[in-house]
N, C-alpha and C positions, 0 to 999 in steps of 0.2 A: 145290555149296557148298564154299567154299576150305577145307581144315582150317587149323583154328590151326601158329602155329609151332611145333615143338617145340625146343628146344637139347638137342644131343645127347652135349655133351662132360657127361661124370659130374662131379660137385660132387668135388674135392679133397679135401674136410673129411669124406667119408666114410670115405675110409682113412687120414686123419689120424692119426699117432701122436698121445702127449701132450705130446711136444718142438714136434712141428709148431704144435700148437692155443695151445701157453703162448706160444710166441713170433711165431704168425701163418703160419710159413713156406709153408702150404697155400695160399699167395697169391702167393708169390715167382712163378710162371709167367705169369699173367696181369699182374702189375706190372712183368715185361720184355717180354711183348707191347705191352703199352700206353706202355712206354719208347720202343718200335723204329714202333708204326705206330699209328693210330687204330681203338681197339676197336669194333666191329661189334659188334649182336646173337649173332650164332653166334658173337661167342668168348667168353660169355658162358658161367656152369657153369647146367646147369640146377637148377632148388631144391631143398631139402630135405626130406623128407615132412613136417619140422615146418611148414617156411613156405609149403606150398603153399597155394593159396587155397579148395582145398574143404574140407581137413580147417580151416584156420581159422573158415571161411564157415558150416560146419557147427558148430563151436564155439559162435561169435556167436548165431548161429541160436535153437539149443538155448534159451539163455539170455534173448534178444528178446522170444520166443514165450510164456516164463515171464511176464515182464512185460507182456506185454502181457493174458496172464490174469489177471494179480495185479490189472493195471489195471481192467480190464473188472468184476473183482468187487469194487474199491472206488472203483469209478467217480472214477477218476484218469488224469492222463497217465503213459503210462508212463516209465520214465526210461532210455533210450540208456547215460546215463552209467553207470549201476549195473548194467546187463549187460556193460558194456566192462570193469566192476571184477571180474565174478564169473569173465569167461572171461579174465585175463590177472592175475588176484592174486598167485598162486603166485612168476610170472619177476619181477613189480613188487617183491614184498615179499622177495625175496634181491638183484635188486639194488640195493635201498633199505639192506638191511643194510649191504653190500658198501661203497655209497657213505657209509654211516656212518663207517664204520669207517678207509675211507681218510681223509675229512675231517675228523675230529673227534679221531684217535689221529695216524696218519702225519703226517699233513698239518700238526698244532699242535705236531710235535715240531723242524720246522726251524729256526723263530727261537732255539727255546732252544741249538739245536747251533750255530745261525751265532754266536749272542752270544759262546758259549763261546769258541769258534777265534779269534773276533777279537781277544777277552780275549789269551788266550796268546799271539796274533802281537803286539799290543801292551806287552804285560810279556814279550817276548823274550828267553827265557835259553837255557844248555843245557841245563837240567832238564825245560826244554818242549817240547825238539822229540819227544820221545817222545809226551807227550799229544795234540801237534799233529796227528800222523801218524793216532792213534788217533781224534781227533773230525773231521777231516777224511775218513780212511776209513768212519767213520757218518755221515757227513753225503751224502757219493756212492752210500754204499747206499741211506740211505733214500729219497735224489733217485729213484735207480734202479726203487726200490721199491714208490715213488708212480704215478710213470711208467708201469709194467708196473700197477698195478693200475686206474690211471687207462685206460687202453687198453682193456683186457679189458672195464671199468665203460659205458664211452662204446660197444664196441662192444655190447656188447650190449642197452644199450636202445636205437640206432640199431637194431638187429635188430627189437627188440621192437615200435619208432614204425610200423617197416615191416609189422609183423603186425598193427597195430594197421589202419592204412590198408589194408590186400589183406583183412582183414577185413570192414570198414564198406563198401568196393568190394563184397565179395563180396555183402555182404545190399543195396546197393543196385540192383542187377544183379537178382539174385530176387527186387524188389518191382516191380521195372519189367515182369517177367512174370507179375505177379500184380494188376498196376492194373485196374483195370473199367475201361468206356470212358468215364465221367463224366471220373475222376483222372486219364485219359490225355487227354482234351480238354482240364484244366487243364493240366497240364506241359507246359512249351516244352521243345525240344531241348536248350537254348542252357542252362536251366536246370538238366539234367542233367550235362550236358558241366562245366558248373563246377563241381557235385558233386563230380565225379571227378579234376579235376583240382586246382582250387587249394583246397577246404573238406578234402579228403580229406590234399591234404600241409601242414594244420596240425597233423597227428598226429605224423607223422614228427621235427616242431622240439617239441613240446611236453614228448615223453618224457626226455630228456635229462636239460633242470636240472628236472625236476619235485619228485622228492627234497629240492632245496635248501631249497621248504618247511618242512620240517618238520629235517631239518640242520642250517638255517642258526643257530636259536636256542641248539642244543647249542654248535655249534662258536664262536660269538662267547661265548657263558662262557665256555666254556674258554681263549681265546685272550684274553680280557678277563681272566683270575684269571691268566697269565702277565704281561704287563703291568706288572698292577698290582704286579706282586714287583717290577717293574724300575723305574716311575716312579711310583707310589702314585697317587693320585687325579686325577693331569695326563693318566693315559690315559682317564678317562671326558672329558677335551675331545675327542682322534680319535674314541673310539669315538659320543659322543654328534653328533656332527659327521657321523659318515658314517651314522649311523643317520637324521638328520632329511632329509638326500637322497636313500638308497637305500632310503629305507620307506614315508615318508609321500607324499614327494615323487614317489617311483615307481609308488606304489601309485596314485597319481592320473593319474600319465602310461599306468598300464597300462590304468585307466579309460575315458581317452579314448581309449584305442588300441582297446579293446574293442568302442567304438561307433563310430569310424572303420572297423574291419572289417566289422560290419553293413553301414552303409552302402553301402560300397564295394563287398561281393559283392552285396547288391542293385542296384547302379549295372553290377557288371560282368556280370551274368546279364543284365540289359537291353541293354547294348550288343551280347553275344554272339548275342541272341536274335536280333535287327536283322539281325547279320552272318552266321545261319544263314540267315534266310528270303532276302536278297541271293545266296548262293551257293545256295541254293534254285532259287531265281529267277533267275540269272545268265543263263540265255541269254534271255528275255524283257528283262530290261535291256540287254542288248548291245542286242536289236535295235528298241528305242526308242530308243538311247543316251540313257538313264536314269544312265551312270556320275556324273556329278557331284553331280546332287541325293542318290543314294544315300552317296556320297561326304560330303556337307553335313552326311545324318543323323548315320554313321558318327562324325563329328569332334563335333558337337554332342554324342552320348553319350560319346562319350571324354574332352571335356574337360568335363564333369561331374563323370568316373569319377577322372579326374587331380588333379584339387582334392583331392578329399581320401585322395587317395592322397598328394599332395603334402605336407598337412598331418600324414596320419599317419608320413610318413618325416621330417619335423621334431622330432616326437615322438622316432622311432628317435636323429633326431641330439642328442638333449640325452642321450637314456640313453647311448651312445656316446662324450660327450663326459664324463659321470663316470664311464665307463671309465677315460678315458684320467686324470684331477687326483683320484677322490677319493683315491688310497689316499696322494696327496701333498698335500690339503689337510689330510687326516687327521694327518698326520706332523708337519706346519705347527701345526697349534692343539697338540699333543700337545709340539713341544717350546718354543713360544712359553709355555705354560702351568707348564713345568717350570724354565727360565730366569728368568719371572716371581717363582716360588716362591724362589727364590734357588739352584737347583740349578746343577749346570754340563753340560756335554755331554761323555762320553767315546762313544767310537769302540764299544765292543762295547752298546752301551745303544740309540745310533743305528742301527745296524745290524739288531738284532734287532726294534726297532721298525719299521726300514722294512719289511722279511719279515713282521712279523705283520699290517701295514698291508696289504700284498700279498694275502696271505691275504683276509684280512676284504675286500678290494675283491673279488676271486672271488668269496666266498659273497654279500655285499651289494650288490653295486654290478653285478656280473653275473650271477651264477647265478641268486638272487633277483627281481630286475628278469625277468632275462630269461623265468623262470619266472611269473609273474603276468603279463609282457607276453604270452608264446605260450599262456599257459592261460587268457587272456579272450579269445585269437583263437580256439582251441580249443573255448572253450566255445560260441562263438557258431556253428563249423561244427555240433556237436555238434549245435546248437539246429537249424537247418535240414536237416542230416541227418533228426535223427527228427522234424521234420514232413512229410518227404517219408515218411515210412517208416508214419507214423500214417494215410495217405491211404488213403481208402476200396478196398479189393482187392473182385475178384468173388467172389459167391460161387460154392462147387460147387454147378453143379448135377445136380438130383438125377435123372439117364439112367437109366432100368434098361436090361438085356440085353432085347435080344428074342429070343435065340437063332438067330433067321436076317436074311438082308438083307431091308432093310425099316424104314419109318420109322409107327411109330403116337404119334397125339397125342390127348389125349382132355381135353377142359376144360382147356386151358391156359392160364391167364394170367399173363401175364411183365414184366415193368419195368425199366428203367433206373434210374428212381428211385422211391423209397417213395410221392410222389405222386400219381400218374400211372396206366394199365397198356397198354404202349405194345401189347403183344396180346389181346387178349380173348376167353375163349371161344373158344380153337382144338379145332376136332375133323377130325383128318385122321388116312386111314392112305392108305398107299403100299407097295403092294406089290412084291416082289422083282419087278426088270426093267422097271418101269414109269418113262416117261417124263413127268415132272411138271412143268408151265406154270406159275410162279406170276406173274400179272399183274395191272395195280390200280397208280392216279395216284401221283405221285411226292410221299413220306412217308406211303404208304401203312400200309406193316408190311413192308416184300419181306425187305430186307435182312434188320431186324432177327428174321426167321424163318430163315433159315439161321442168323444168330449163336443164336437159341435152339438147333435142334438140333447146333449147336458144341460148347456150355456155357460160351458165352461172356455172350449174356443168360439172366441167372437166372429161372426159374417158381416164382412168388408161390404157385401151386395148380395142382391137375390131373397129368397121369402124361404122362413124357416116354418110351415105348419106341423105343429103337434097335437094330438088328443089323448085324453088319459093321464096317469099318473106312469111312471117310470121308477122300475127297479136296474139298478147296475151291480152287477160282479166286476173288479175290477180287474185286468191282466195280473197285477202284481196284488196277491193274497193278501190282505194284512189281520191283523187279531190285537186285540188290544187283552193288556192282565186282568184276567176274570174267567171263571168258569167257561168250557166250551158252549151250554145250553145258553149264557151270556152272551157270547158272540153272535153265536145265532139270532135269537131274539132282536138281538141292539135295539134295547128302546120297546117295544112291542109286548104286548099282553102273552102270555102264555096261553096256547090253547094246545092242549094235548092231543085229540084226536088231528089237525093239523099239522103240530109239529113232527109225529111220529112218522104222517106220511112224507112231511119234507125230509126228514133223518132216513127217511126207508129208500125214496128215488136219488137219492146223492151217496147211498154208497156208507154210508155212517154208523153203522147198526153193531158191525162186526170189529171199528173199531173202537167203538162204546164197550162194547164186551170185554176190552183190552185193555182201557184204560181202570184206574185202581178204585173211582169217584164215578165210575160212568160217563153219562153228559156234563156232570158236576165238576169234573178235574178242571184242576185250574193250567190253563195253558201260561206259559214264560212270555214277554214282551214280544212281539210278534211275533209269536208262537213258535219261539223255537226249539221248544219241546217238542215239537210236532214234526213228522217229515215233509216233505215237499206236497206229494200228495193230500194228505191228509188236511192243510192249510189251503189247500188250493179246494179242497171239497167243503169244508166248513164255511168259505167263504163266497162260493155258490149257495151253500143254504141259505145263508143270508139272504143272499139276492132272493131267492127261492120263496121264503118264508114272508117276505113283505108282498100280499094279493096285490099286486098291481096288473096296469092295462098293458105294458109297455117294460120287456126286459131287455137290456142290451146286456151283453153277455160276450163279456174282451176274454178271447181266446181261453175257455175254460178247461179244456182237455190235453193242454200242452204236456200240465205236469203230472198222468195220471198214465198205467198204466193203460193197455191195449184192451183188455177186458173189462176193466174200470172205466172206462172210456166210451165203450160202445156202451155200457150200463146206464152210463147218464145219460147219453145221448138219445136212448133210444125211451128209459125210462122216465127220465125227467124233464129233458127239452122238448121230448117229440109226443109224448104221449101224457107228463103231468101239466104240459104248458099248455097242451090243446087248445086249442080256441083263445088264444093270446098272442099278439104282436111281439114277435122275437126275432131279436138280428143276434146273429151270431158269428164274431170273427174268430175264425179257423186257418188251422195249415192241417187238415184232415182230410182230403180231400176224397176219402174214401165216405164221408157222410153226407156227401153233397148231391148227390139224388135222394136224398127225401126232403131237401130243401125245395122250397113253395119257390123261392127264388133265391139267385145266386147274383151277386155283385162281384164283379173284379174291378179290382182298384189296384193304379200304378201312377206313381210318378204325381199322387196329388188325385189324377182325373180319373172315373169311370169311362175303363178302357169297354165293356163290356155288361149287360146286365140281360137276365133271363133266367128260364129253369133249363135245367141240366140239357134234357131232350136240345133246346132249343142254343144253346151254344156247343155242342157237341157237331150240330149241323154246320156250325162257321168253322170247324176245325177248330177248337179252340185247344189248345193244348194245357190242362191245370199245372201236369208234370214239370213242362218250361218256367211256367208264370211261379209255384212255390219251390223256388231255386232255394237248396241249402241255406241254411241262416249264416253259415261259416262262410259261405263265399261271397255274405253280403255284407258280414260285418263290420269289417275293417270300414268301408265304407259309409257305414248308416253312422259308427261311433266319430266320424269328421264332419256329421249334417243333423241342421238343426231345423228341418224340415217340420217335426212335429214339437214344435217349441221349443228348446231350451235344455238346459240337461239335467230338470227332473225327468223330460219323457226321455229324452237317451239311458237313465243308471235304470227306469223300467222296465223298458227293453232289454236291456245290458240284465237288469235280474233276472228277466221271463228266460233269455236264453241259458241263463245257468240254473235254471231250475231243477234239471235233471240231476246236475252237480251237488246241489244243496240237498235236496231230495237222498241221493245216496249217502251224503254225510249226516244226515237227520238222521238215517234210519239204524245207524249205529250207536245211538246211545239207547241207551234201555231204559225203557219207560218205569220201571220199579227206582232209577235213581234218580231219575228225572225232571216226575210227577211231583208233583207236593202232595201229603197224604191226606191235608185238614181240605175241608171242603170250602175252605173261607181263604182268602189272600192275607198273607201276613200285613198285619196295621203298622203302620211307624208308630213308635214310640221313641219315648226322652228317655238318654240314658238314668240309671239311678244309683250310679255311681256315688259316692261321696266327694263333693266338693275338693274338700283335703286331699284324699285319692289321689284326684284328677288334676290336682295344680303339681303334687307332687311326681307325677308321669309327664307333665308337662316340661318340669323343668329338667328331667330325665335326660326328655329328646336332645338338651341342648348339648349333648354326651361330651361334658364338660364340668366336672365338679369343682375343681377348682379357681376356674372363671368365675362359675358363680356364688362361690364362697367371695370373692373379691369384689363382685360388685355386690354380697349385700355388704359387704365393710362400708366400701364407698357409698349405700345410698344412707348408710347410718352415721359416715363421718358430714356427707353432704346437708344432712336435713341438721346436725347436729352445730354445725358452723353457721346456718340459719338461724338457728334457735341464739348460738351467741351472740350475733347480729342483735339481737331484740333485745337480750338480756345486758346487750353492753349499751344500747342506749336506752335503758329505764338504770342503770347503774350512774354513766355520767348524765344524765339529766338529774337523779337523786345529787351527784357531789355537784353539780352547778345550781340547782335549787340552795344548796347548804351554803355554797361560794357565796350566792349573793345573797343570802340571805340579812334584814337589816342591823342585824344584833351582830355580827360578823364582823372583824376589822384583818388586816394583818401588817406586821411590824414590820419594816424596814430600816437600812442604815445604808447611810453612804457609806461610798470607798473613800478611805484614809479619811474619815472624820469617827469622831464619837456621838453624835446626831443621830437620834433616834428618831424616826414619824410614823405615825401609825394611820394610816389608808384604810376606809370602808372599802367593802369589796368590789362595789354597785362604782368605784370613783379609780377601780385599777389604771382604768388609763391615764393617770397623772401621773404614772408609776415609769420614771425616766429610765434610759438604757445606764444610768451610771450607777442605778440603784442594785447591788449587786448579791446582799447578804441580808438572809433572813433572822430574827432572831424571836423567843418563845419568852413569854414573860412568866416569870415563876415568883411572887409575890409572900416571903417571910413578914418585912417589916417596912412594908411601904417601898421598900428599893426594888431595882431592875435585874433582875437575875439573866443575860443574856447569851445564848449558846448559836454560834456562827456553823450555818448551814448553807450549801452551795446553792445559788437558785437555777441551775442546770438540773441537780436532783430530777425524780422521777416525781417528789407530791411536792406540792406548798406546804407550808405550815400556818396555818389558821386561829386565830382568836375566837369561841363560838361559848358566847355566853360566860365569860370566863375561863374557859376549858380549851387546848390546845387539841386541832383537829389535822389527818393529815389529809389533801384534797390534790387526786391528780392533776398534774399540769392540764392545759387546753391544749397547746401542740402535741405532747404524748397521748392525750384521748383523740383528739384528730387521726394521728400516727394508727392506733393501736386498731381506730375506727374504721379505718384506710384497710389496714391488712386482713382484719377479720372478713369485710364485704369483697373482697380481691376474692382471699378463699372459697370463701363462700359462691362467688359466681363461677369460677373454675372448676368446683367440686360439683355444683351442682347442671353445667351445662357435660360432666365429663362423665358422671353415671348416666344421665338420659342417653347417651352415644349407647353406652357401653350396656343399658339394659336392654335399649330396641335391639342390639345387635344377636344380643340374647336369644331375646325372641323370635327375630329371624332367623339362626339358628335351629331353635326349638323347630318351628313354622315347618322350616326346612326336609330336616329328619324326620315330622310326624307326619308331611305329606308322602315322602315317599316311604316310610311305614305302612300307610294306607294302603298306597296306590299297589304294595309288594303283597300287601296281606290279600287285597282286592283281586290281584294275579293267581294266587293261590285259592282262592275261595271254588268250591265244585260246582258245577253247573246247574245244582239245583237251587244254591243263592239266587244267581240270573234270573230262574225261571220264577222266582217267587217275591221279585223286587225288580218294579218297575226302573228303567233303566234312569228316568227323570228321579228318581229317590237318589238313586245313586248318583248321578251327575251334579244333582243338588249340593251332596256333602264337599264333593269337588270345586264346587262355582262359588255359592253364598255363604256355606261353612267355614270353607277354606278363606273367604274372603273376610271374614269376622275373625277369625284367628291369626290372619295375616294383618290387620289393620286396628279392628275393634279390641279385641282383647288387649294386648300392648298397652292401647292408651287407658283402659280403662282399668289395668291390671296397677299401673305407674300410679294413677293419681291413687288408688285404695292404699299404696303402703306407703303413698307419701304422707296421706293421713294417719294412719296409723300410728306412722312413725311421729307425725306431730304433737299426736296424740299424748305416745308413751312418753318423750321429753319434754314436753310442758306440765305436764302433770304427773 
């Protein structure tokens, strides 16, 4: 058996000083490796003793196990959630402080520092460059200050999302070897595999902004009682404004997101399930060519799965899209409100308002959102996590010692399920060295009598005495990817003069000879490189190879020929096993005289037990008793006599062994084999970035679309940018408006009356005053030129010098239609990018899935089927969901980037 990887370079952050840890630097080496080349596993550090997975695993555990007590005695379910609170309270509730403290103190102190600065640059004297220096040097510290504490906060519940997930892995992992065979009949593969990959990393996003909850309420006081010093009652329009988007309205978008996730991971465990039992079954499809209709399935589940993956990423793009306008529609009602009231706008008032806007779209608009969006997707992993976890486990059963080899059973009866008793009344002993037959019609009891003396089926009643250590062959061969000498071994020291002779009495020698690597070829996922035979003998070795007191041995000769058959039997079982406790279930019934002793078994109960001589005397007929499997199987495939229907699809394979066996032995092992002695490693593509976004957006087989939306995410981010740029514009002509040196002329209708108005006293300024007029100054007289005051600017008096200053209803107006655009353009790219990307998503899976139909059979054999499932479950699930958002927010920066500067 392979061992695990280990990584052997030491974690950095162990000898970390406290300079390194404060500023990260224990990372500077692996972030110029990954500068210069693409990081591999081994250059990876290996973890922590904090974050390993047993001492987590055992954590979780601890706490599980409680609840599931507490449950049990107040006949409840237990709650997942409240063990995940009891084993990680402690790191949750100091970085919950932590992020207090930044958000609520740091974080509310910038707008009042920005207003301040702007204040001083605006009333620019020499008396203020001294304060300048000094609010400007507080304002870089506390950027600084945020920054570093912001880092530190993010990394470590990123740490924490991760302890969280290597956790819930780690107790899902110990319930899978704790299933009975009922729960393991229920579970698909496919259902597992999603577990682990896309339920388990909603932990990872959820830990983050989870805090925000309970934050966010603090910090919008506080940042609302700043405000209101600055615009009195006009700031409950922003704040009431971004609050009926980023609360109500979110909280209903997280809703739907909630039950989109459901959905969706039930839609993608079905499809996965599909595409395991296909690569399952992959060389039986090849050789019906079966690719397309399995193909047909394939695409039928995934465009199921797409739909509302589709829908839930339209979702993602409305919360992404008040990302990008609340924290400026906010700003919008906040000074449209203040203007209304008769205020006017200066530069340090605006300013500090935008920055508190800022803020407040962080806590509301993202952190919040995103925080109810990941904690209904979270919840809902949560939710199938512990039903998988509530699933019926076996129990112990109850073995005594017998102090020597030797198996005694006395009134046994045992069940798979509480209805039923799939044994009845077993009374058997078996003493040390003896060679034990059990035989009797197919769903008889055979199997499920070795799983009793396993402790795999429980006893209801009766005394189970065992001595010795026990080796089992199971009915149904399995081999796991790795070398054939691999399988064999599993786990166990190599000794050669042993192992040679267990390769020589199983039959293996000849075809060691055949294969290209020897004992070294690497066999395909349960070993379907191999024929029937051949997997049914290597996995006797196994049994064979571990010295034990105690062999059970489930029907080993079923899939081997007539002459390979008698070779074991007579080489291995009866003459290498000498002097060891061996039961052996058969339909052979021509080896049943040199059985020590013979069990028949029907219907559950020992109908019969002796040596051969000795039921031959009762007439016992074998011939009647192992009746054709075909005339019993229609029947045994309706009964769930030996548990559940993993033991039915084992039986169900033991009988088509011979089937498989024939179609095994038609591929030829020269195409087969893999040639390297070593199993192909996963690696990270190394593809070029660019490359690969450029293939990406290929798939959306669509150039023109997406020539159109980048237009559109260039005109959207581009009508945001005017948004800003128009009010640092009219806040500049309302600064100049009212500025005190400022007047402007007026005249009544039908008089010659001229009055000249400060600008700070317009509201004197009656509806009958109609006509502007500019004073042009030769020889002390009034030079006067009549101007409609409908016009688009006023005309201004400023310092002597005539200035022209947009109307306040036309900047209103003009204010109005830029932010309209702007929220249209930019809610109506996010549609139209995820759709993109669903698209892409679309085409690249069934790319895949068509290339993956195509690929020869010696892919399979040399990539374990979970590799490949993988890219289908957790990859596909990152390209369906992660990339999107992550791809959206890089070019909205970017784009910010390019028209700001």
């Amino acid at each position: 058996m392979d061992v695990a990887f280990k990584l052997k370079t030491e974690n950095p952050k162990r000898r970390a000083n406290v300079l390194s840890k404060l500023f990260f630097a224990w990372l500077l080496p692996i972030i110029k490796k990954g500068n210069k080349q693409t990081l591999e596993v081994a250059d990876l550090y290996e973890a922590l003793d904090a974050d390993k997975s047993k001492r987590l695993g055992d954590a979780l555990e601890k706490h599980w196990d409680k609840q599931m007590l507490v449950a049990k005695e107040k006949h409840r379910q237990p709650s997942l959630m409240w063990a995940l609170w009891k084993t990680f309270r402690f790191e949750l509730m100091v970085y919950g402080i932590i992020w207090c403290f930044q958000n609520v103190v740091l974080v509310s102190l910038k707008p009042i520092l920005i207003g301040q600065l702007v204040a001083l640059f605006v009333n620019y004297s020499e008396d203020t460059v001294t304060d300048i220096y000094i609010y400007s040097a507080g304002f870089i510290g506390l950027s600084a200050l945020i920054v570093f504490f912001n880092h530190h906060t993010v990394f470590g519940l990123q740490v924490m999302g991760m302890k969280i997930r290597v956790a819930i892995s780690s107790l899902v992992y110990r319930k899978i070897t704790k299933l009975n065979q009922k729960a393991l009949g229920e579970t698909a593969a496919g259902q597992i595999a999603n577990l682990l990959s896309n339920d388990v990393m909603r932990f990872d996003l959820v830990v983050v902004p989870l805090h925000a909850l309970w934050v966010m309420p603090i910090q919008v006081a506080v940042l609302l009682f700043i405000m209101w010093q600055q615009v009195g009652i006009s700031s409950l329009a922003g704040v009431v404004s971004m609050a009926v988007v980023s609360l109500p309205a979110q909280g209903y978008l997280a809703k739907l997101q909630g039950k989109y996730r459901e959905s969706i991971s039930k839609k993608t465990d079905k499809r996965v399930k599909v595409m395991n039992e296909v690569v399952s079954g992959i060389q039986v499809i090849k050789m019906y060519a079966w690719e397309k209709p399995f193909e047909a399935v394939i695409k039928l589940a995934r465009a199921t799965e797409i739909k509302d993956i589709t829908a839930a990423s339209y979702l993602r793009g409305v919360y992404s899209s008040c990302m990008v306008f609340l924290d400026r529609m906010a700003l919008f009602f906040t000074i449209i409100c203040y203007i209304l009231l008769g205020n006017f706008l200066t530069a340090d008032v605006v300013f500090s308002l935008a920055q508190t806007y800022n803020i407040l779209q962080m806590a509301m608009a993202i952190y919040w959102p995103m925080a109810i969006s990941t904690g209904a997707e979270a919840l809902v992993s949560v939710k199938r996590v512990q039903e998988f976890l509530v699933m019926e486990e076996k129990e112990e059963s109850k073995i005594d010692d017998l102090g020597k080899p030797g198996v005694i059973l006395s009134n046994v009866n045992a069940s798979w399920t509480p209805s039923t008793n799939t044994l009845q009344e077993i009374s058997l002993q078996i003493p040390t060295g003896t060679l034990c037959a059990v035989v009797g019609p197919v769903g008889a009891g055979k199997s499920s009598l070795l799983q009793l003396l396993l402790g795999e089926l429980p006893a209801k009643s009766g005394k189970v005495m065992i001595g010795g250590e026990i080796s089992y062959s199971s009915q149904e061969p399995w081999l796991f990817q790795s070398s054939v000498r691999k399988n064999i071994l599993f786990g166990k020291p190599y000794e050669k003069t042993w192992y040679d002779k267990v390769v020589k009495v199983c039959a293996l020698e000849r075809d060691f000879e055949q294969f290209p690597h020897k004992d070294r070829t690497i066999v395909g996922e349960k070993g379907v490189s191999l024929s029937g035979g051949q997997r049914a003998r290597i996995n006797l070795a196994r049994a064979i190879y571990r010295n034990a007191d105690i062999y059970l041995l489930d029907d080993p000769l079923s899939a081997v020929d007539t002459h390979v058959g008698k070779h074991l039997f007579e080489s291995c079982i009866v003459n290498h096993l000498r002097g060891k406790t061996r039961i052996l279930v058969t339909h052979q019934i021509q080896y049943l005289k040199k059985a020590n002793l013979i069990v028949v078994i029907n219907d559950g109960k020992i109908e019969a037990q002796g040596t051969f001589n000795e039921l031959m005397e009762y007439n016992l007929d074998f011939t009647k008793l192992l009746v054709a499997a075909d005339e019993t199987e229609d029947k045994e495939e309706d009964s769930d006599s030996d548990g559940g229907k993993l033991i039915k699809s084992g039986r169900a394979s033991a009988r088509n062994r011979r089937k498989s066996s024939a179609i095994s032995t038609l591929s030829d092992f020269s195409e087969s084999m893999y040639d390297d002695p070593q199993v192909i490693e996963e690696e990270s593509g190394n593809a070029k970035i660019g490359t690969t976004f450029v293939q990406y957006i290929a798939f959306t087989k669509s150039i023109c679309f997406v020539t159109f939306i980048a237009i559109l995410l260039v005109l959207a981010q581009g009508f945001n940018v005017l948004v800003d740029l128009w009010v640092t514009f009219w806040t500049s002509q309302e600064q100049t408006r009212h500025s005190n040196n400022t007047s402007i002329l007026l005249q009544s209708v039908g008089t010659n009356e001229v009055e000249l108005y400060p600008l700070n006293q317009t509201s004197k300024i009656n509806a009958t005053h109609r006509y502007v007029y500019n004073t042009e100054n030769n020889n002390g007289s009034l030079i006067l030129k009549q101007i409609s005051f409908d016009d688009l600017f006023d005309k201004i008096q400023l310092d002597g010098q005539v200035q022209e200053i947009i109307k306040t209803d036309y900047a209103i107006y003009i204010y109005s239609a830029l932010m309209a655009l702007a929220i249209i353009l930019t809610i109506a790219r996010s549609f139209l990018f995820y759709k993109a990307c669903m698209m892409s998503s679309t085409h690249l899976h069934s790319s895949i899935f068509h290339t993956l139909l195509k690929a020869p059979m010696r892919f399979f054999d040399t990539n374990p089927s979970g590799r490949i499932l993988n890219r289908f479950s957790k990859d596909m699930g990152a390209i369906d969901e992660v990339l999107p958002r992550v791809w959206f927010r890089q070019h909205s920066s970017k784009l910010i980037y390019i028209l700001y500067f």
